[in-house]
N, C-alpha and C positions, 0 to 999 in steps of 0.2 A: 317382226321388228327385231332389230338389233340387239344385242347387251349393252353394247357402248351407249345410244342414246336412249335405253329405257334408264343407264347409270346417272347420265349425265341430267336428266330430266327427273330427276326425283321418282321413278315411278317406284320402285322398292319401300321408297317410304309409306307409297298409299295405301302399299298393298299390308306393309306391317300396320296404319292405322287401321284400316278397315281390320282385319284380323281382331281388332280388340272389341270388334262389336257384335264378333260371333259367339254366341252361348254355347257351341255343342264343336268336339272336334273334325267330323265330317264338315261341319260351316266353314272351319278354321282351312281345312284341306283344300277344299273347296274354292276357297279366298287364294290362297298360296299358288292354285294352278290357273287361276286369272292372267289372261295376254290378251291386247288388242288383236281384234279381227279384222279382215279387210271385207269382210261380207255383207253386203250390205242388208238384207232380209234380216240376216242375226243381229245384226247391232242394233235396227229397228227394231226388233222382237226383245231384245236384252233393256233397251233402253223405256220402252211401253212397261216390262214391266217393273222393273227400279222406280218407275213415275207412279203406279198404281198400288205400289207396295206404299212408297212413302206417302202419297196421298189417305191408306188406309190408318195409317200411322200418324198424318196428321186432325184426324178424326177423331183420337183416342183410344182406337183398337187395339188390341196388342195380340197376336198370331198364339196359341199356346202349344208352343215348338215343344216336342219331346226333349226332355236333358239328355236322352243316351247315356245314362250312366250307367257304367257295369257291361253295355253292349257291346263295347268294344272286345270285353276279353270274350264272352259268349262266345260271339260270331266266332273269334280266332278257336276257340274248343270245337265247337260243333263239328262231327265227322272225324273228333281223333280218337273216338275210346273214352273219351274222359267223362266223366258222369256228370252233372251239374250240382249245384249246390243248393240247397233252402235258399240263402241271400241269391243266388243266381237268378233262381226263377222266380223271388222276387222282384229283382229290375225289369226280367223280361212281360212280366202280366202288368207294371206300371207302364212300359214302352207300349204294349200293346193298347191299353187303357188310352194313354194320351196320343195315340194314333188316330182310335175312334173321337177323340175328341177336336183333334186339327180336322178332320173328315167333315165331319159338322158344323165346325166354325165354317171352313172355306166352301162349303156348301150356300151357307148364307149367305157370303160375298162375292157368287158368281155373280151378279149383276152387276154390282159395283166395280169389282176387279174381275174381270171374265180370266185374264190372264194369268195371273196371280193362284184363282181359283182352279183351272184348269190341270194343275198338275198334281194335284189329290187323284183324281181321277185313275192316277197309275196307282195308288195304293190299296192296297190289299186287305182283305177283312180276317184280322185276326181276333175274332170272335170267341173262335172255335176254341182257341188254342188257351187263353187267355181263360176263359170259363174251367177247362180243364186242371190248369195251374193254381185257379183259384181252389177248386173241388179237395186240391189235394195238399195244398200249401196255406197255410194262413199264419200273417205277421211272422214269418222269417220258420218257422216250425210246421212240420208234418200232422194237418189234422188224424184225428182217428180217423174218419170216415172216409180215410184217403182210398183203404180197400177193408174188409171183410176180416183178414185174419189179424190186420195191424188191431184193428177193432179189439179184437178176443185176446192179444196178447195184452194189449195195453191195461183190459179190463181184469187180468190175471196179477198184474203188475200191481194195479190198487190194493186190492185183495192182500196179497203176499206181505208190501207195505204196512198195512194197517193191520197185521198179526206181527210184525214185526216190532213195531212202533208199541204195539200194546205190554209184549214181554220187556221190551225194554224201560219204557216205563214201573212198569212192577218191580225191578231191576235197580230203577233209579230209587223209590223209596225204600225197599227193604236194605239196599248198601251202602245208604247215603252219608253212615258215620265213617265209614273207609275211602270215599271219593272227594277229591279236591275241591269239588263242583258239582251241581246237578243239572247236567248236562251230558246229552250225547252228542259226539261227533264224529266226522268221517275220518279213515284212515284208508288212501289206497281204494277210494270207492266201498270201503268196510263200514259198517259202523261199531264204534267202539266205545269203553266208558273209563274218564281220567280215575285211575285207581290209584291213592297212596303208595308211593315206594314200597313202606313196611307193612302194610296190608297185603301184598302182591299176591302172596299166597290162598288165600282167605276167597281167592275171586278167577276158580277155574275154566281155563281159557289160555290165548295165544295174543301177548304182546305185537303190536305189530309199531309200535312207537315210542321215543321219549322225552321228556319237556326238555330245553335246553338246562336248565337246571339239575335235572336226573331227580327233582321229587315226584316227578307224577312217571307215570307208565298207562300208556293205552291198551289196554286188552279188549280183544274183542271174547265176547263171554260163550263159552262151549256150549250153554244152553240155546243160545241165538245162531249159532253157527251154520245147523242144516237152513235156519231158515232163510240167512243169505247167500247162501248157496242154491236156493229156490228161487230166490229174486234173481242171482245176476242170472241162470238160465234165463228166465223172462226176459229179463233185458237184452240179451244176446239175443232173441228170437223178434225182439220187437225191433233192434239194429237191423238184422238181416232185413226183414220186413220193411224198412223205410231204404235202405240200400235198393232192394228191387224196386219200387215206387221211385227212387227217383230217377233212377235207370229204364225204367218204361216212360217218364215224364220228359226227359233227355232224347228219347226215341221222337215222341210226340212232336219237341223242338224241333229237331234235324229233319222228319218231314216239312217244316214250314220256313227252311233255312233261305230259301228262293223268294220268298214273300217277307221275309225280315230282311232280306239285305235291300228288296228292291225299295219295303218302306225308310228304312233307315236313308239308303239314298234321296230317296224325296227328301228328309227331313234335313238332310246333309243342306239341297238347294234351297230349301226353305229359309235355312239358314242364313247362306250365304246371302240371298233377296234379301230379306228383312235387314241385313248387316250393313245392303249397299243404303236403303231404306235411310235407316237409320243415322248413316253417315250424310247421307244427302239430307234430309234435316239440318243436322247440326252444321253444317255448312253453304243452306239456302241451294242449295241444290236443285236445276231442272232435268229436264229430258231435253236434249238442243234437237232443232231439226237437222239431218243428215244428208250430203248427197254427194255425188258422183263428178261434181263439175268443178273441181279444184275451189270451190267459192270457202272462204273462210268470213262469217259476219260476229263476231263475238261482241255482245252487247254486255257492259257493267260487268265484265269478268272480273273474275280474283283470282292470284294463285293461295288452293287450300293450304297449302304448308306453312306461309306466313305467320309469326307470331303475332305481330299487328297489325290491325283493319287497314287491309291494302287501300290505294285508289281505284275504285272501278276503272277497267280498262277498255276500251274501245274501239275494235282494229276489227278493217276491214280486206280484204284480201281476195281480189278475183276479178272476175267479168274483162274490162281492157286493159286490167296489167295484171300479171302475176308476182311479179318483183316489188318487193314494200323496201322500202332502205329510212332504219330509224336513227338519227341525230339526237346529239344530244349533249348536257353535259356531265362527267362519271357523277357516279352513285344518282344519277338521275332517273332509274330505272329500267334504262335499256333493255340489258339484260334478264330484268325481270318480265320484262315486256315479252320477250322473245322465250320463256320456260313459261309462260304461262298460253301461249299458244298451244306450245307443244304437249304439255303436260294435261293439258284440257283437252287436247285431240286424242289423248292415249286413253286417258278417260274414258270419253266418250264413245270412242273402238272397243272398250273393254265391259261398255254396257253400263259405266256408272253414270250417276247425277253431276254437275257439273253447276263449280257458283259463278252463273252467269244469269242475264235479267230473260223473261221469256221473249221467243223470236229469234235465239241467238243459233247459229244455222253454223255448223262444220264439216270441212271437206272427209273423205272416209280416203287415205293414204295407203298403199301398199309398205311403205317406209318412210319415218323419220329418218333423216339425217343431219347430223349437229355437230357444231364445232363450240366448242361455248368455253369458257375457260381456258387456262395454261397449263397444258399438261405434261411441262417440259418435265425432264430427268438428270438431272446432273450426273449422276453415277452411270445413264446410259449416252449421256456428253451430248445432250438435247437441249439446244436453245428454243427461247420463247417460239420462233419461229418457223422452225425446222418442227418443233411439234405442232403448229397451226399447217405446217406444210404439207405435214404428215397424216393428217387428220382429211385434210382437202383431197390429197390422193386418193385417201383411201372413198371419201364421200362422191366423187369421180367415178371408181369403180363401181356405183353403184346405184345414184344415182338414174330416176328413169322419170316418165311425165306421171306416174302416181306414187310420187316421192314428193316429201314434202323437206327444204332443205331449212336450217337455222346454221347462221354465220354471227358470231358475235365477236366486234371490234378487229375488222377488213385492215388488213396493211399492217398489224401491229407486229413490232419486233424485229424489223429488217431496214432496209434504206426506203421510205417512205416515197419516191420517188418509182423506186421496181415494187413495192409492195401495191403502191393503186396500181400499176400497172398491171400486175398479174394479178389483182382481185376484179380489176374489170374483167379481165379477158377468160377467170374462172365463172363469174358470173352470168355473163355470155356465154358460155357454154354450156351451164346450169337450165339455161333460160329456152336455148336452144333445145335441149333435151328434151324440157316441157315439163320441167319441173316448176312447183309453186317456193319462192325465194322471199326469206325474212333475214334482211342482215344488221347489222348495225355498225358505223364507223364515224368515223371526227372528220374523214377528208374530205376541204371541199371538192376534188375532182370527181370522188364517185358522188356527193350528193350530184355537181353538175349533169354527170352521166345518167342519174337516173332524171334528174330533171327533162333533158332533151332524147332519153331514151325508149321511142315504143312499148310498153307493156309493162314498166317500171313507174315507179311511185315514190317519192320522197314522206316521209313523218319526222315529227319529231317529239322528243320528249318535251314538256312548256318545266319556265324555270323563273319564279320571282328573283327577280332582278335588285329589288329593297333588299331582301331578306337573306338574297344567298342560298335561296332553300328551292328545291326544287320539289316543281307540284306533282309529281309521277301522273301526268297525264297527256297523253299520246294524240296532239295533231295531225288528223290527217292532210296530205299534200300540203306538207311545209316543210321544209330542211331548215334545223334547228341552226346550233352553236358549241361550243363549245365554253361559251362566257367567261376563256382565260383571260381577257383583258377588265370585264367587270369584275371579276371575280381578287384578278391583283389589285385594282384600283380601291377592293372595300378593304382589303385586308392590309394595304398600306404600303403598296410599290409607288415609288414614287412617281411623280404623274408623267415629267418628262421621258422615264423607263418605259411606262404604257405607251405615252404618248410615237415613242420611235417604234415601238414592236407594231403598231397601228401601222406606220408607213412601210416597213419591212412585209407586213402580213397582206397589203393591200398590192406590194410590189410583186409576192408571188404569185399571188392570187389572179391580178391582170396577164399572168402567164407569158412571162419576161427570164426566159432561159428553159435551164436543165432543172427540173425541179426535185431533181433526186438531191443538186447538188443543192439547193437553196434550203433543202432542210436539212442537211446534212450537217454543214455547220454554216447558220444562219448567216452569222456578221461576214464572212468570207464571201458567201456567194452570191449574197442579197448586193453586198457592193459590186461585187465584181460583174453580177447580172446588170446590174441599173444602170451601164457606163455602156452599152453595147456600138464596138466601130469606132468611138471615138473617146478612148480611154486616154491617148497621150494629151490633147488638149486640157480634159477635165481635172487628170489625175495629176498637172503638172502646175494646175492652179490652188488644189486641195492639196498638195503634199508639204512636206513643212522645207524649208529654205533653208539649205543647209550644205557646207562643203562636204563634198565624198569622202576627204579624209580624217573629218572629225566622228567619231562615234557616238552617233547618239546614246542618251539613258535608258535605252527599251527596257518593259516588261514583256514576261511572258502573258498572251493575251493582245496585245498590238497588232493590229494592223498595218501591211506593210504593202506597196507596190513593187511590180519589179519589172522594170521597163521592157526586158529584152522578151520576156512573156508574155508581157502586156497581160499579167494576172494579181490578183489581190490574195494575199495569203495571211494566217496569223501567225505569230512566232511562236515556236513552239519551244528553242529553246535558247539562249541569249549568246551572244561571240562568245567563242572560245581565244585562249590567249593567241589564237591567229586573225582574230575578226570574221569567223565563220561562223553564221546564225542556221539555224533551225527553224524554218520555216513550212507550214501544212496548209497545202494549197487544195480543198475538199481532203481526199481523202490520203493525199499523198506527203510524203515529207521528203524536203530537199533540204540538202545544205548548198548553201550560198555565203560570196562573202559579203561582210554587211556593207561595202560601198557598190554595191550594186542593187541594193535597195533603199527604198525611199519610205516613211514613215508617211502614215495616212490616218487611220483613226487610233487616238489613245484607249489603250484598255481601260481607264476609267471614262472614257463616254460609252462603255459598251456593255459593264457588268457592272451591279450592284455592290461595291462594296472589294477589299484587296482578299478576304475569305472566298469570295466566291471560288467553288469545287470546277477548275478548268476541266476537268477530265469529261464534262459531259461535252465541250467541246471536241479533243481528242482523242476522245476514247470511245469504243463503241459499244452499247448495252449490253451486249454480250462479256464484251468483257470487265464492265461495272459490276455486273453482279457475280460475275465469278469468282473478282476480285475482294468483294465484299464476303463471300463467304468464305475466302480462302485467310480473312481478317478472323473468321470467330473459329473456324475449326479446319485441322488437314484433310483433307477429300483424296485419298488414292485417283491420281488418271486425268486429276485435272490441273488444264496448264491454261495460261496464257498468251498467244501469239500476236506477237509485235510486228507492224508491215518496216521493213527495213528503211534505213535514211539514204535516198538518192543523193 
């Protein structure tokens, strides 16, 4: 799969939630290098077991995964020289420990999860090792019995102490009227006794300290001096002695460095399973059925990323058409429609659970490819369309019959005339290919296309009509709406406004002209279509009655005829002190003089209101919105280009 469409389909996201359900960092790594498969064996084998693990889980089980803590740095010593530490080969006799313990568990649950259970089996009996560690390490410290002479030194060590401890005390009474306190303590690993300043004398021996005050002085006493000079030899011999112990123990390790890494990996995927587990739980998650035949049947899916309880979704996809085309109207779902396909097939390739109802059966794709959003660039001077352009090339290139294609909102950002045009004719070649095709658009030429077209399918999103609210749920074989005429009518267009966009929308629709031109700018071409062959008759009883050499009151906005074209145009810009009007006839602007034109429709039967923004009339979206940002801030490189006045 792509980077583009695992980006564009959220799949980074699942992979960062799943990550938070692994307890150990081999699970965590594990998760990170998760990619859809095209294989089909493995995604079955992936998917059986994710459904056996979560199944164990919803039983009340719970796996008792080693934590790996501390193993990380192990492993990375092991084999360099470095000796281990007490706490070290405490993690590694608890790793061991909880090894034999998951060995056991999933012993039990070979019958129940045979799958699940089956990859214990690679791990290895760290018994041995483990027993060893114990023998010689206990609660983070070197038993005596670790070896034979640690034994004899340690028991020299008591010994030494307790003649120590005993002069010193004699010590503590017979001096007690010259000491600050009756207490011994350490200095420098010494032991010594707080003596009076001006007693200092009195109490022979070697200062080795002094209170911040300078009343006390530590001397350690001349009398006690050989005998810790006695002790720290002991001690020095009982260090060396746990030095080689844990240096022979470190040995022990690095022999069983092959059987630690290979368990630690088990426990790595353990992880990672119980994470997918776990995630499928929390999200109703099944195992869908998989196959080879382009068939998409998604029953009561959801997309997981939603923050609110989606609508179960229900899209079917295969068998006599491959091509789905969903309707609809915005924020109606569409688009969600179409990332929840995709997003649950990545899923599903990747061996996760999926929230959809059981039975829900998905194609196994060599590649997504997706066009879904705007990912123009201003700064790389990338319009809406030019990056939907861009995207199609590139999905073209690549493109094959175990590609699975998503197109969201066909035609948008160009003259919607060449834009269905070259969305059918990419579609058609999509299809051709043998690619499976999920698109979505507003126009009715591609719903009609897919309507009368072989192996294509119309849906649409459904959408209460009272309420203005749309249901996010997806009829199959219907081609929807767009409900911009119910949708003005609630919110308070007035009715004769709807009432004319109804006859305009019904005129293009019967497929009466150029329809690049009749959406281009509606009032222009819609009239000037409807009159077809016999324009002087009609145009000469609708025009207004009036001598050539009086000047009408125009607005910009008017409609105007102009005989010798026999074309309808608006004005775009009113006489100049010659009588030369500005006139745009689709996408052109002429000047003319104004006794050569005839008035036809007022700008007030055409726009609501003298506010109304003409610019969507004359101006083209591209340059609406470049214009709009070039209102809030300077853009280096960005211009606007104006078509000259004929």
């Amino acid at each position: 799969m792509r980077p583009h469409a695992l980006n564009k389909l959220e799949y980074n996201r699942v992979i960062d939630i799943l990550r938070t359900y692994a307890t150990t960092y081999l699970g965590r790594e594990q998760i990170e290098k998760l990619e859809p498969s095209d294989s089909m064996p493995v995604i079955a084998r992936k998917l059986a077991e994710a459904e056996e693990a979560r199944s164990l889980l919803a039983k009340g089980a719970s796996a008792p995964l080693p934590s790996l803590e501390g193993m990380e740095t192990i492993m990375a010593l092991l084999g360099t020289g470095y000796v281990l530490s007490e706490q070290d080969f405490g993690h590694l006799a608890q790793f061991a420990r909880s090894c034999e313990q998951l060995k056991q568990y999933m012993a039990s649950k070979k019958t129940e999860a045979p799958s699940v259970a089956s990859y214990v089996y690679a791990m290895h009996d760290l018994k041995p090792l483990r027993e060893q560690i114990e023998q010689c390490v206990d609660r983070g410290r070197i038993a005596d019995t670790a070896s034979g002479n640690l034994h004899k030194a340690r028991k020299k060590i008591r010994v030494a102490e307790e003649r120590l401890h005993k002069r010193l005390d004699g010590m503590l009474s017979r001096l007690s009227d010259i000491l600050q306190e009756r207490l011994v303590s350490q200095r420098n690993g010494r032991y010594v006794l707080p003596v009076k300043k001006e007693f200092r004398k009195r109490v022979p021996g070697t200062v080795l300290d002094e209170s911040a005050s300078g009343q006390t002085v530590f001397v350690e006493p001349s009398e006690v001096a050989g005998l810790q000079y006695e002790l720290s030899a002991l001690k020095s011999e009982e260090t060396r002695e746990e030095a080689l112990i844990l240096a022979q123990l470190t040995g022990a390790a690095e022999g069983y460095a092959h059987e630690l890494g290979i368990n630690m990996e088990t426990v790595g995927h353990y992880d990672c399973l119980f994470a997918k587990a776990k995630w499928g739980l929390a999200i109703g998650g099944i195992a869908p059925k998989v196959n080879e035949d382009r068939l998409i049947d998604l029953r009561e899916a959801r997309h997981p990323l939603l923050s609110a309880a989606p609508v179960p979704l229900n899209v079917m996809l295969g068998g006599d058409y491959r091509a789905l085309l969903i309707t609809g109207p915005n924020t109606g779902g569409k688009t969600v429609a179409l990332k929840t396909v995709g997003l649950l097939t990545l899923m599903a390739q990747s061996g996760l659970l999926i929230p959809a109802a059981e039975g829900s059966n998905l194609a196994i794709f060599r590649s997504i490819e997706v066009d879904i959003g705007d990912d123009q660039s201003l700064d790389a001077s990338l319009s809406t369309f030019s990056s939907h352009l861009r995207n199609v090339i590139d999905i073209l290139g690549h493109a094959g019959n175990k590609t699975l294609v998503l197109l969201d909102e066909l035609a948008t950002g160009t003259d919607p005339g060449e834009g269905v045009g070259l969305s059918i004719a990419v579609l058609e070649e999509l299809y051709r290919r043998g690619a499976a095709l999920m698109a979505t658009t507003h126009f009715n030429e591609i719903k009609e296309y897919a309507r009368v077209t072989p192996g294509f399918r119309n849906a649409r999103m459904a959408f209460d009509e009272e309420t203005l609210r749309p249901l996010y749920r997806l009829d199959m074989g219907e081609a929807g709406n767009s409900y911009a005429f119910v949708i003005a009518a609630k919110l308070g267009i007035p009715r004769q406004i709807v009432e004319r966009a109804r006859v305009i929308a019904e005129s293009i629709k019967a497929g009466n002209g150029d329809h690049a031109g009749q959406r281009a700018v509606i009032p222009v071409a819609q009239l000037e279509e409807a009159q077809p062959k016999k324009a002087n008759a009609q145009q000469a009883r609708h025009a207004v009655q009036q001598p050539a050499s009086v000047q009408p009151d125009w607005e910009v906005g008017d409609v105007v005829f102009v005989p010798h074209l026999k074309r309808t145009g608006v004005i775009y810009r009113l006489p100049d002190e010659r009588g030369n009007v500005t006139i745009q006839i689709q996408k052109e602007k002429i000047v003319i003089n104004h006794k050569r034109v005839r008035r036809y429709i007022e700008r007030k039967q055409l726009y609501p209101g003298q506010d109304y923004d003409m610019d969507i009339v004359f101006d083209t979206v591209e340059n609406r919105k470049k214009r709009k940002l070039m209102n809030k801030r300077h853009v280096d490189g960005l211009s606007i280009e104006s078509q000259p006045e004929k």
